[in-house]
MARRO-778296 format. One record per residue: x, y, z of N, C-alpha, C in turn; residue number from 1; residue in one letter. Coordinates in Angstrom, 3 decimals, padded with zeros to 6 digits. Each point is the difference from the previous one (the first is absolute). Layout:
<recs>
- neast | nnorth | nup | caeast | canorth | caup | ceast | cnorth | cup | resi | resn
- X | Y | Z | X | Y | Z | X | Y | Z | NUM | A .
...
</recs>
This chain:
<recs>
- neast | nnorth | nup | caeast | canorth | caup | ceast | cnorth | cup | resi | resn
- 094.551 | 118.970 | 140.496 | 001.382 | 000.403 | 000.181 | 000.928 | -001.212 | 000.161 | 1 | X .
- -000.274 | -000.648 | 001.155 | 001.058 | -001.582 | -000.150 | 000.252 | -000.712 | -001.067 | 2 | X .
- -001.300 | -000.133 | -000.622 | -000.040 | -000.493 | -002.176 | 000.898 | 000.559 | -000.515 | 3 | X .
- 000.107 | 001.577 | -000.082 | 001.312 | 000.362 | -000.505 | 000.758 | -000.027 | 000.538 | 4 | X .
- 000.757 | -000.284 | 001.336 | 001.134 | -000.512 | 000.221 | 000.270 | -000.967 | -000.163 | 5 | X .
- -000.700 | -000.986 | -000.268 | 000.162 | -001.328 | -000.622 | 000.149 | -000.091 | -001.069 | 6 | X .
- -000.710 | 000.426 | -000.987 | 000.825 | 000.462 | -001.435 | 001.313 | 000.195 | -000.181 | 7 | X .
- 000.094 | 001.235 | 000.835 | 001.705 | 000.829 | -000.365 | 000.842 | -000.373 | 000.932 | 8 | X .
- -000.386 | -000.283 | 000.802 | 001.584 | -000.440 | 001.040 | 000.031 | -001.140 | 000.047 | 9 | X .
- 001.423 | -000.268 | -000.567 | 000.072 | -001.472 | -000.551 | 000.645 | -000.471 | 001.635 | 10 | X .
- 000.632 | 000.335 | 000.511 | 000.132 | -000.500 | 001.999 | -001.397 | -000.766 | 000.281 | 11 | X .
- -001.184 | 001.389 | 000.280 | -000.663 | -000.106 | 000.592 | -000.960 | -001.488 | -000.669 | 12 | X .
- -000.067 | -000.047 | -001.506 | -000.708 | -001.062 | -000.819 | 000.681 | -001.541 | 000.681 | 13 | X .
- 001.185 | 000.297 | -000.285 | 000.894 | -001.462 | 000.296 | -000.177 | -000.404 | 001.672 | 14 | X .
- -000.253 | 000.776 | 000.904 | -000.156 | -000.064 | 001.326 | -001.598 | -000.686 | 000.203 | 15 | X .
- -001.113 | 000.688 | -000.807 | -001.175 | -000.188 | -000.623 | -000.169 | -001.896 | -000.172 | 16 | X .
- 000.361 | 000.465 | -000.867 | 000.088 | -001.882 | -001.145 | 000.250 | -001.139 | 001.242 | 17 | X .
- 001.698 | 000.299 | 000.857 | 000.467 | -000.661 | 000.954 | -001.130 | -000.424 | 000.938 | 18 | X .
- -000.504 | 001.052 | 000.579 | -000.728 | -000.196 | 000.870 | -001.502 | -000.689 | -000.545 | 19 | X .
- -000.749 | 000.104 | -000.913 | -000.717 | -001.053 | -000.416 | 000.074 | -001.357 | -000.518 | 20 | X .
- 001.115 | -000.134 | 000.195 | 000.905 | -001.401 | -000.620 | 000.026 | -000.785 | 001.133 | 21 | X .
- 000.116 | 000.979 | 001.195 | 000.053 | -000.401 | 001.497 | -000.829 | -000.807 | 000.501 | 22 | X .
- -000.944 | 000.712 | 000.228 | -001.388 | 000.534 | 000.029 | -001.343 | -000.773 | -000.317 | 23 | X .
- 000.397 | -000.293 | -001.521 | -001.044 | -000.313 | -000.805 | -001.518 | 001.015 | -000.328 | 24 | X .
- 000.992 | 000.726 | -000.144 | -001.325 | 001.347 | -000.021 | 000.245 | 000.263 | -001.674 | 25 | X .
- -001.192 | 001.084 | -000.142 | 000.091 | 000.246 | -001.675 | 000.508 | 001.764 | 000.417 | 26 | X .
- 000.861 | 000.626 | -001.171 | 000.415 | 001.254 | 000.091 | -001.267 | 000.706 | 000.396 | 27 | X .
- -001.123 | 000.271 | -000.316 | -001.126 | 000.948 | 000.374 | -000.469 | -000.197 | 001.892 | 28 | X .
- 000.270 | -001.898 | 000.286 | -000.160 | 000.312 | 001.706 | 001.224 | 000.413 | 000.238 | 29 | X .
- 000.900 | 000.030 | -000.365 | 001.572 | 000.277 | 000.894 | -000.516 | 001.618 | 000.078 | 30 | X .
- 000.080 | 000.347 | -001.221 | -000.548 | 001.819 | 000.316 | -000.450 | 000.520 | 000.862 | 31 | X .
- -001.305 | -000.905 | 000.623 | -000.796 | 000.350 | 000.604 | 000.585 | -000.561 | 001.540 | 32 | X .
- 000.628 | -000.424 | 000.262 | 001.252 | -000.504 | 001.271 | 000.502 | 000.730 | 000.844 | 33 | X .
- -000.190 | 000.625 | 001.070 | 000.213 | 001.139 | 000.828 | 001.585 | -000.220 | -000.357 | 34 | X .
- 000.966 | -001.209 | 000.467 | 001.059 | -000.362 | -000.204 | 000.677 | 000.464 | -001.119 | 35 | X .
- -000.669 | 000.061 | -000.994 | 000.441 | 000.637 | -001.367 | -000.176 | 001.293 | -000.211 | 36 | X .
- -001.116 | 000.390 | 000.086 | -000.455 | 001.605 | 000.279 | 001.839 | 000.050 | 000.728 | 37 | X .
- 000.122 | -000.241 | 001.129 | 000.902 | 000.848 | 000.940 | 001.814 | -000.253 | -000.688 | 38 | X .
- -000.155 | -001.455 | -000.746 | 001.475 | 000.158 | -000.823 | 000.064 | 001.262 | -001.253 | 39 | X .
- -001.600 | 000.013 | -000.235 | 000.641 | 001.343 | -001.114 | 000.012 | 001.055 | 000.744 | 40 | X .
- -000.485 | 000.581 | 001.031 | 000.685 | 001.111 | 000.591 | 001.038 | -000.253 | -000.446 | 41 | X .
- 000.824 | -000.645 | 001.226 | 001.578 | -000.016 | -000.230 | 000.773 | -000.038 | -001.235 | 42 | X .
- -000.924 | -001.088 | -001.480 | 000.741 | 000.036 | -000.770 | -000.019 | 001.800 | -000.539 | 43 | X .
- -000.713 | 000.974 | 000.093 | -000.309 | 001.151 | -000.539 | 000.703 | 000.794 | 000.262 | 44 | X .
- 000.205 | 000.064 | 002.174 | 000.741 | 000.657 | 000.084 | 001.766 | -000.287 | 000.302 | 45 | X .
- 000.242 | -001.055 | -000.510 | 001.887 | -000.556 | -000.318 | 000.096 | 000.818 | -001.102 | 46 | X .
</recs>
């Protein structure tokens, strides 16, 4: 489910990207990121 919000919500992708840029993480650990898990709540339900 988060994969496809990462696909289609271009917010939630660009928030995504940011934060592994941060980070130095690759998109598949950010996914797995309680921290991230909990921004796509929010991005889902805005």
């Amino acid at each position: 489910m988060i994969e496809n919000e990462y696909r289609h919500n271009r917010r939630f992708r660009e928030y995504v990207d940011q934060y592994c840029s941060e980070h130095g993480m690759t998109v598949k650990e950010a996914l797995e990121d309680a921290r991230i898990r909990q921004a796509c709540r929010w991005f889902t339900e805005v």
